[in-house]
C-alpha positions as CSV (number, residue, x, y, z in Angstrom):
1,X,4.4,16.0,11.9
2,X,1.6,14.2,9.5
3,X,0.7,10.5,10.7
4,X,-0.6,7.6,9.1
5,X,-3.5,5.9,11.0
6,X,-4.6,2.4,8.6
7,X,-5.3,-0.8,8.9
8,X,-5.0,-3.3,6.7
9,X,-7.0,-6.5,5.6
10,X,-6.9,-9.4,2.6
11,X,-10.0,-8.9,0.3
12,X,-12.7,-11.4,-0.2
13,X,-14.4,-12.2,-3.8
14,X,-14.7,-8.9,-6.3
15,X,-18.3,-7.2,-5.8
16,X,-16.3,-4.1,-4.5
17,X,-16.0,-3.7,-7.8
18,X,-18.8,-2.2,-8.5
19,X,-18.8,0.6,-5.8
20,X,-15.2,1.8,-7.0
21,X,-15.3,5.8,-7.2
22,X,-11.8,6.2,-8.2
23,X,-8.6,3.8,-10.0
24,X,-4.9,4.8,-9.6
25,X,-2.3,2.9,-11.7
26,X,0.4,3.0,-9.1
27,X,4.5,2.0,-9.6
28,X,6.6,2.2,-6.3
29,X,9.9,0.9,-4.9
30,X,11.9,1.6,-1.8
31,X,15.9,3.0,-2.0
32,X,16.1,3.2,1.8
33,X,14.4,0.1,3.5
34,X,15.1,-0.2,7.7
35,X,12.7,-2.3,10.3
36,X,11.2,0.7,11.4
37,X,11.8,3.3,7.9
38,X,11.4,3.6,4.8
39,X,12.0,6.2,2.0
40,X,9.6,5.6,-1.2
41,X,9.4,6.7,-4.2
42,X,5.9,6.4,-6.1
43,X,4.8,7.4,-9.4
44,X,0.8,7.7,-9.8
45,X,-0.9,7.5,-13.2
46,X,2.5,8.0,-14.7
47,X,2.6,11.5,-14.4
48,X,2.3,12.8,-10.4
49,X,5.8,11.5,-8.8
50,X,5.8,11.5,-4.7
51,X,8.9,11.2,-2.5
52,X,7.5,9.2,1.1
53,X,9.7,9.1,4.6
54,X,8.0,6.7,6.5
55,X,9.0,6.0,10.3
56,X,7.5,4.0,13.1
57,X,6.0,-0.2,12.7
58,X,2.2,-0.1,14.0
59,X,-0.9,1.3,13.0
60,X,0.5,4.7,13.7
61,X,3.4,6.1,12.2
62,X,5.3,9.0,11.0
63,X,5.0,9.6,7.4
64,X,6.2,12.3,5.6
65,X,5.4,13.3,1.4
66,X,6.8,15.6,-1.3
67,X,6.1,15.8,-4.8
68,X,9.5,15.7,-7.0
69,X,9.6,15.8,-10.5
70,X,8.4,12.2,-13.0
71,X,12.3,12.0,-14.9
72,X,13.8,11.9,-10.8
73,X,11.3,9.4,-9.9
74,X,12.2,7.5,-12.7
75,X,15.6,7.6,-12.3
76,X,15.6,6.9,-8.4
77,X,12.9,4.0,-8.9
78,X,15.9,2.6,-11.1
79,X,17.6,2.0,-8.1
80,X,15.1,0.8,-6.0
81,X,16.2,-2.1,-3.4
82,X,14.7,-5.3,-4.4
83,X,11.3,-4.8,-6.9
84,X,9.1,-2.2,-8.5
85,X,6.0,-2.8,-6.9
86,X,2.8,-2.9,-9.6
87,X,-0.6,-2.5,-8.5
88,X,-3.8,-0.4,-9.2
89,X,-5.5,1.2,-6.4
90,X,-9.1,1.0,-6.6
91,X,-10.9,3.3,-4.0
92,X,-14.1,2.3,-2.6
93,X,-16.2,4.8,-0.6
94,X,-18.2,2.5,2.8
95,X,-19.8,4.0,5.5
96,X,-17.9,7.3,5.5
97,X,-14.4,5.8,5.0
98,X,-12.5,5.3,2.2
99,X,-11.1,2.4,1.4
100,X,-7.8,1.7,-0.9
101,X,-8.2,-2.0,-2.4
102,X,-4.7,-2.5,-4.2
103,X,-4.6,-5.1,-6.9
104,X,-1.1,-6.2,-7.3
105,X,0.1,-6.8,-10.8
106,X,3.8,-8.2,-11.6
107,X,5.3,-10.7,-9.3
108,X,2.5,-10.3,-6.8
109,X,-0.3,-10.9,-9.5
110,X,-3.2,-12.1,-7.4
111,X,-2.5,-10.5,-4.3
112,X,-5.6,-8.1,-3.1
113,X,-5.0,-6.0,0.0
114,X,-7.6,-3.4,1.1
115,X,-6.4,-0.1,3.7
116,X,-8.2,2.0,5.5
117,X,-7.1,5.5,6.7
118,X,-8.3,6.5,10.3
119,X,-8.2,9.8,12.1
120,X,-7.6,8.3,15.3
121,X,-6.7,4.8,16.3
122,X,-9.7,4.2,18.4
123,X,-12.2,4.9,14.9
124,X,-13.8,1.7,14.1
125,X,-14.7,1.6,10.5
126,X,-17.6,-0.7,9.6
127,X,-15.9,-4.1,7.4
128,X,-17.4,-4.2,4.6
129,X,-18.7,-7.7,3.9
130,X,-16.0,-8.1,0.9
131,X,-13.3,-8.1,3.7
132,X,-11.1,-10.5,4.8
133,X,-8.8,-11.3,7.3
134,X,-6.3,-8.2,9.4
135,X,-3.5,-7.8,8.6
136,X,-2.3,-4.8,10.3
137,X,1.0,-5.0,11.4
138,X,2.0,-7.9,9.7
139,X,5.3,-7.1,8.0
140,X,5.0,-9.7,5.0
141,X,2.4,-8.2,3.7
142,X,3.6,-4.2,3.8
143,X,4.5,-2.6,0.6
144,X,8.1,-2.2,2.1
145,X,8.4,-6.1,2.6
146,X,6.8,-7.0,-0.9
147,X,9.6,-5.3,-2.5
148,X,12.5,-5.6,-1.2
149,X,11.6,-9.2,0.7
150,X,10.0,-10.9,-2.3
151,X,12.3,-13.7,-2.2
152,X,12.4,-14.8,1.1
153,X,8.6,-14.0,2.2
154,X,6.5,-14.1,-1.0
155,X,5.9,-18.2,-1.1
156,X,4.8,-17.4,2.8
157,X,1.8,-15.3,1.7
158,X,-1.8,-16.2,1.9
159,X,-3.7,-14.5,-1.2
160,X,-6.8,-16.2,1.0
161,X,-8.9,-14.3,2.5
């Protein structure tokens, strides 16, 4: 069973720009959304299309991925719960982690939310100085609660750092 090990923090300023090794124009929506679950559907660069079960609410969780084809991803993101999230993922190499800064376009223009992917809970990735405050396990700001809460939680969220 594959896990998910991230945390997640607001982003400070924009000098991570200039260490970014890698940008991912990313579409995604949700057409199962529970507390603790989710089932994804992402298309990457328009042309990779990725299926994503996710189960479990901490740092840690389940998460299982399978490519389908772009015209099914399409389709199924047409039925998405809520919004199409927008965003470009900008991946920034520190201190032999990777982070993921997403910039959110859309209804969450202005939103900047930086992840990084552990191999074990208790790895303590250095912050980079360009990070903000956690915001690990806050629901409001997950991809899951962007989309398909937008209404209710979006005037709640802090862009701040």
């Amino acid at each position: 069973m594959a896990k998910e090990i991230e945390r997640k923090f607001l982003v400070r300023g924009d000098h991570w720009r200039n260490f970014v090794s890698e940008r991912l124009v990313l579409r995604q929506g949700y057409i199962a959304s529970m507390e603790d679950r989710s089932v994804r559907i992402r298309l990457t660069n328009e042309s990779v299309a990725t299926l994503t079960i996710k189960i479990g609410k901490k740092m840690t969780r389940d998460e299982f991925e399978y490519e389908i084809p772009v015209p099914e991803a399409e389709e199924l993101l047409g039925t998405a719960l809520g919004l199409v999230i927008e965003k470009t993922r900008h991946k920034v190499p520190f201190k032999g982690f990777v982070w993921e800064v997403d910039v959110f376009r859309g209804a969450h223009r202005g939103l900047v939310i930086a992840e990084v992917e552990m191999e074990d809970e208790s790895d303590n990735p250095e912050l980079p100085d360009w990070i903000g405050r956690e915001v690990t396990g806050d629901y409001r700001y997950s991809n899951q609660a962007l989309a398909t809460q937008f209404e209710r939680e979006y005037d709640e969220l802090s862009h701040t750092a």
